[in-house]
C-alpha positions as CSV (number, residue, x, y, z in Angstrom):
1,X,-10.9,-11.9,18.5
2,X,-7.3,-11.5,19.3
3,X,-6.1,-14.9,18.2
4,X,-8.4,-14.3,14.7
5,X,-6.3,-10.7,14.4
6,X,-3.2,-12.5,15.1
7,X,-3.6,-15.4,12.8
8,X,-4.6,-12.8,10.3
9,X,-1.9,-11.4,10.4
10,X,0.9,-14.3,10.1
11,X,-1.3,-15.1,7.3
12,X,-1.0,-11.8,5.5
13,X,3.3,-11.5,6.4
14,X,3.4,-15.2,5.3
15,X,1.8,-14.8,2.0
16,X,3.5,-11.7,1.6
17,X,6.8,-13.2,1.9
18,X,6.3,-16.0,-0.6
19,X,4.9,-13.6,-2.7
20,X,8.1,-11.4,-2.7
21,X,10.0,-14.6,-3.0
22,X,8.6,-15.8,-6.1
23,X,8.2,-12.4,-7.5
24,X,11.8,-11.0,-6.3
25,X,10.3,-7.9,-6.2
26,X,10.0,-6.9,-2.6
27,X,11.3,-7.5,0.5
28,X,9.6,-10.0,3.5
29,X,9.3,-7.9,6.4
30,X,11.5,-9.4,9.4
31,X,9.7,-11.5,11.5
32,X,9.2,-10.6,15.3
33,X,8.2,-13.0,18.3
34,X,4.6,-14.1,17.7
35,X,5.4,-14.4,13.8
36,X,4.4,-10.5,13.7
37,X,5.6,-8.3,11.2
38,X,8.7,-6.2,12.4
39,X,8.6,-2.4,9.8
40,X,10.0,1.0,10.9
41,X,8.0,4.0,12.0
42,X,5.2,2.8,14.2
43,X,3.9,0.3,10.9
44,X,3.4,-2.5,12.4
45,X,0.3,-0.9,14.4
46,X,-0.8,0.5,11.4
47,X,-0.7,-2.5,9.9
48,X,-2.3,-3.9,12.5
49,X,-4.7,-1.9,13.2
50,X,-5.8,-2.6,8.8
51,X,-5.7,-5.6,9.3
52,X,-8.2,-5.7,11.8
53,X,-10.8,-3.5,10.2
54,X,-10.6,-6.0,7.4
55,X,-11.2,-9.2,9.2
56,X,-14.2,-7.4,10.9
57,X,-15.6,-6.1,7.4
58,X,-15.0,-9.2,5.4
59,X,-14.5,-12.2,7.9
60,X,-12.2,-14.8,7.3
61,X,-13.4,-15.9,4.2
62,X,-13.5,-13.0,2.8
63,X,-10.0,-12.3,3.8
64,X,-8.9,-15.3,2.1
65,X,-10.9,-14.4,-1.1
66,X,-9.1,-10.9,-0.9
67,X,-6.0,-12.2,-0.7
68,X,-6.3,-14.6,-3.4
69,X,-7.6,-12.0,-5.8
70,X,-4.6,-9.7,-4.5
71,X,-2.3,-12.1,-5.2
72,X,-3.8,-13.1,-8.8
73,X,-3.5,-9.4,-9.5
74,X,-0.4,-8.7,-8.1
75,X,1.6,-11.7,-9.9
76,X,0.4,-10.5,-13.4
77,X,-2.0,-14.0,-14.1
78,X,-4.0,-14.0,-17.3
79,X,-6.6,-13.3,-14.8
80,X,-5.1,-10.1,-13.2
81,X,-7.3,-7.8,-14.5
82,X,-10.6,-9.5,-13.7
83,X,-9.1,-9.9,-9.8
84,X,-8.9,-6.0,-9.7
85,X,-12.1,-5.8,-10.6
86,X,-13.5,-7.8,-8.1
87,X,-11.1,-6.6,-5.6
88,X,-12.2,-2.7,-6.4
89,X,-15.7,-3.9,-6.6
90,X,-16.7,-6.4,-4.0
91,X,-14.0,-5.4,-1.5
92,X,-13.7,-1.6,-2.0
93,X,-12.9,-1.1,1.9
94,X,-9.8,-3.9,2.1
95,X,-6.2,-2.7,2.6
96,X,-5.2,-5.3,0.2
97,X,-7.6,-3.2,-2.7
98,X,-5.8,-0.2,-1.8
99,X,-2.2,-1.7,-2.3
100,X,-3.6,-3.5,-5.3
101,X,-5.0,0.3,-6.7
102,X,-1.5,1.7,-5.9
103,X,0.2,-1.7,-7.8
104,X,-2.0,-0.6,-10.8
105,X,-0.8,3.4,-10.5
106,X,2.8,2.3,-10.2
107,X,2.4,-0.1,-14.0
108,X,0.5,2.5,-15.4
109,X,1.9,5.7,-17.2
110,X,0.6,8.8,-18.2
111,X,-3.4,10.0,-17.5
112,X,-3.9,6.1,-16.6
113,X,-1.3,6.2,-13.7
114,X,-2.6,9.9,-13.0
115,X,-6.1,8.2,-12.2
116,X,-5.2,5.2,-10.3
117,X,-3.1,7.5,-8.2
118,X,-5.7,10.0,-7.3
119,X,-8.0,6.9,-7.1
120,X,-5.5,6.1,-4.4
121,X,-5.6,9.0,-2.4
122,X,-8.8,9.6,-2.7
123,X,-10.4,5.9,-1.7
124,X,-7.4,4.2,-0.2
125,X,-4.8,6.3,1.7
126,X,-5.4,4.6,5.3
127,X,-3.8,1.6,3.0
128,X,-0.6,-0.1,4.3
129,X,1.4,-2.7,3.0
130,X,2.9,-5.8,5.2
131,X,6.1,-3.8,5.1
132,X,4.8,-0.6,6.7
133,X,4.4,1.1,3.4
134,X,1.4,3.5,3.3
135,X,-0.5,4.0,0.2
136,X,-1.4,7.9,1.0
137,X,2.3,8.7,1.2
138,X,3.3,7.1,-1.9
139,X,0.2,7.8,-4.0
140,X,1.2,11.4,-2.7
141,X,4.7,10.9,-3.7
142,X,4.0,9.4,-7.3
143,X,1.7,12.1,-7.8
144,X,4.3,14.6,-6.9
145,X,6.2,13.6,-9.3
146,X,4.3,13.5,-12.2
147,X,3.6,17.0,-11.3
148,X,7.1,18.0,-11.3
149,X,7.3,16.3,-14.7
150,X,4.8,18.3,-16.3
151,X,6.4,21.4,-14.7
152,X,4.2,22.0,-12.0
153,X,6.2,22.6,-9.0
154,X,3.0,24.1,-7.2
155,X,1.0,21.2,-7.3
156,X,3.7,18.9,-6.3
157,X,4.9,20.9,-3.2
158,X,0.9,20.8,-2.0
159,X,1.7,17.0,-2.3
160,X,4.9,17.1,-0.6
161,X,3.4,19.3,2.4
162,X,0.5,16.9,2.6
163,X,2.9,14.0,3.0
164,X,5.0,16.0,5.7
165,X,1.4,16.8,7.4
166,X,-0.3,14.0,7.2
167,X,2.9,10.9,7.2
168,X,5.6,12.6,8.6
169,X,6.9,9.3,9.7
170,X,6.1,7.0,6.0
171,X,8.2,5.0,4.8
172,X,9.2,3.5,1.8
173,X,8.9,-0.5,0.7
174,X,12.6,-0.1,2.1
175,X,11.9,1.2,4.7
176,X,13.4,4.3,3.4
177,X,12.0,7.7,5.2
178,X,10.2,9.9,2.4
179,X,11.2,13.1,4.6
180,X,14.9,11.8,3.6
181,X,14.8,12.5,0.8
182,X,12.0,14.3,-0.6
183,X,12.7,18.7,-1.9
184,X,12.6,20.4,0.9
185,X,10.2,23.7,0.9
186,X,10.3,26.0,-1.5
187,X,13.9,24.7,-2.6
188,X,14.5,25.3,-5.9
């Protein structure tokens, strides 16, 4: 089981770097000894850890399909709606579905991205990306935001607390600490 979580995981940091590298979008996490991924704040347990649930929900296969569907969805194909479909359908559990949910939040604007983001707290915040990344922080985060947009500094501080409660230690895709920089409380 050890060698199946380990290969798992070089599989997942390796398709994550090749898709940052075509996409130019994100960063490949630094490798460590074993071809492990190296992120800040205890993540690479985390991620760990997710990636082990998956393989023993879905199998191997299934972690293949996952992460072609991810992938298809993530790179914007003229199938990447379809592949979050199938990924929020037949694969509700996987940490890639999560990422994939918080992907859709992040392109969306308005009540769309309002939805995917609370569909992302909600479903997917044990979530965490290759890089350490959790989903609950940033949906949290986001959500914050758009809350302090619209003028409602209440509901965004709940969200703020929550992330200092619940992820004191999340980072961002850069590895960025959100207690850095998020309002402290009750500042105005």
């Amino acid at each position: 089981m050890n060698r199946i979580l380990r290969i798992a995981a070089i599989v997942a940091t390796t398709s994550l770097c090749a898709f940052a590298a075509e996409e130019k979008q994100a960063t490949c996490p630094r490798q460590g000894s074993g071809g492990q991924a190296v992120t800040q704040g205890g993540g690479k347990s985390a991620v760990r850890a997710r990636m082990s649930q998956d393989v023993a929900l879905y199998g191997r296969d299934g972690i293949r399909e996952i992460e072609r569907l991810y992938r298809a969805y993530a790179s914007k194909a003229e199938n990447a709606d379809e592949a979050l479909k199938l990924l929020i359908e037949k694969y509700p559990k996987a940490n890639r579905t999560g990422c994939a949910v918080m992907y859709a939040a992040q392109h969306s604007r308005g009540e769309e991205r309002i939805k995917w983001l609370n569909r992302a707290i909600e479903q997917h915040s044990d979530c965490v990306y290759g890089d350490g990344a959790q989903v609950g922080a940033y949906a949290r985060w986001f959500l914050a935001r758009e809350h302090m947009r619209k003028g409602d500094k209440a509901a965004a501080e709940k969200l703020y607390a929550e992330i200092r409660a619940k992820y004191p230690d999340a980072v961002t895709h850069k590895g960025q600490r959100f207690a850095d920089f998020m309002p402290k409380p009750n500042a105005d």
